[in-house]
N, C-alpha and C positions, 0 to 999 in steps of 0.2 A: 504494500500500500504506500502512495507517496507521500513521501514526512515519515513516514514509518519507524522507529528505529534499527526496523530491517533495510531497509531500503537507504537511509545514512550509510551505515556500513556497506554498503555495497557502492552508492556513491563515492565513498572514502576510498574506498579498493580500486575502482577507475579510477580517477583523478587521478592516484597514487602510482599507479601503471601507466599513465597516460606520459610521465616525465620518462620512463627508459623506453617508451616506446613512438611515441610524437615529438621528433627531433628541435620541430617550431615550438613546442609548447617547451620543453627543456630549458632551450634557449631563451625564449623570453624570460622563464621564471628565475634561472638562476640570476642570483643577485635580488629579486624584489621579494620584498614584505609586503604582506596587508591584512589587515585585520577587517573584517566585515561583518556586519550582524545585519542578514533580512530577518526583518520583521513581517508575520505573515498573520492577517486579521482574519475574521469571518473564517474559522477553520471550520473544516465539517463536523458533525457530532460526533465522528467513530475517534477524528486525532484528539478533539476537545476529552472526552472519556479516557484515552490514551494518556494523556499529559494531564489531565487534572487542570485545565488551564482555555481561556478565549482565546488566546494567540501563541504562538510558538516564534520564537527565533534560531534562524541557521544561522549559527555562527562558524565564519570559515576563518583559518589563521593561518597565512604563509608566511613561512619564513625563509629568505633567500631560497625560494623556491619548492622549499618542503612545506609536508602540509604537515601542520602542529596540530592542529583541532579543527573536524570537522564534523558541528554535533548537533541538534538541538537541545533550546533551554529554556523552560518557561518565564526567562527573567533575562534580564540585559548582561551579557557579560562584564566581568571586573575590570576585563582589559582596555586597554587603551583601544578604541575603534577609530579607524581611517575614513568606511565611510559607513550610512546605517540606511537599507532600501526600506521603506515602506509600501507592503501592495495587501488584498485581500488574496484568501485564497481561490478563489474565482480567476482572477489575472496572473495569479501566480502557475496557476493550472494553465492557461490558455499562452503562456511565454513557454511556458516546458513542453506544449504540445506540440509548436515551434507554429500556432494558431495568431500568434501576435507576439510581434518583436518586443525585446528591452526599448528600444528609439522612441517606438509605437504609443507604447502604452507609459512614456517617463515624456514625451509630449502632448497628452490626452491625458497627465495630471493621473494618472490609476497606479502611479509607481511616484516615490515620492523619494528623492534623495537628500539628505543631511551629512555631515553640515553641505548648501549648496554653494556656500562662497568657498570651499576647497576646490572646485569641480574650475573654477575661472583662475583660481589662485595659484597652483598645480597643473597646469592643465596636462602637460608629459606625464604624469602619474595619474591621473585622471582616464588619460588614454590608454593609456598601456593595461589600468586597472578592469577598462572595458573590452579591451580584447581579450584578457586572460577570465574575465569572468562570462566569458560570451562562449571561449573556447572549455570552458569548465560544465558550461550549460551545453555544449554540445557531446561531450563525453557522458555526463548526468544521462542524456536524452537515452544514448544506447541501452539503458536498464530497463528488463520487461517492465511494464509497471498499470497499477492497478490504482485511478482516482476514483475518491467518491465527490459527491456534491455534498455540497452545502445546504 
């Protein structure tokens, strides 16, 4: 199921294999950090039952390329966050189904990024931060997977 904690772990297993085996994605990662917490709202009843919880956040954490923590958490992580996405899980579902882009739905206001003066302020890490997380959602996508509604 997506969000699952089965389905993180298996997330975390690709992405993880994605570095010795996606020479582009290698390369880019070495050297970059970033810390990221989506935030996913209107979860459906089976993750809200699951987590105990309205919302859930995936918090992802690279570190020069390795991935340190890739989890969900009913709560904001301690860490220092780079950036923090906001969407429900309706659009969150329809970006993974590759039904609507990130661009798409972060210009149509249903994806909401914080802080947004890093996005203007940064903008080479800003980039870079979207290619790797767009090439992260494309490796995610390869997992059978099983949504419910809302």
């Amino acid at each position: 199921m997506f969000l699952s904690p089965e389905w993180i772990r298996e997330a975390l297993r690709v992405v993880q294999g994605a570095r010795s085996k996606d020479e582009e994605f290698n390369k880019l990662t070495s050297g970059y950090s970033l810390n990221l917490a989506y935030v996913v709202t209107d979860i459906p009843p089976k993750l809200k039952e699951l987590y105990s919880s309205e919302q859930i956040t995936l918090f992802i954490q690279l570190d020069k390329g390795v991935v340190k923590n890739f989890k969900i958490l009913t709560k904001p992580p301690k860490e220092k966050i780079d950036f923090t996405i906001t969407s429900t899980y309706p659009i969150v579902r329809q970006i993974f189904l590759g039904q609507l882009s990130v661009t798409a739905a972060f210009m149509n206001r249903q994806l909401k990024v914080e802080p947004l003066s890093m996005v203007y302020r940064r903008p080479r890490f800003t980039a870079k931060s979207i290619i790797v997380g767009n090439m992260i959602l494309e490796f995610c996508r390869q997992i059978p997977t099983e949504y419910n509604s809302t």
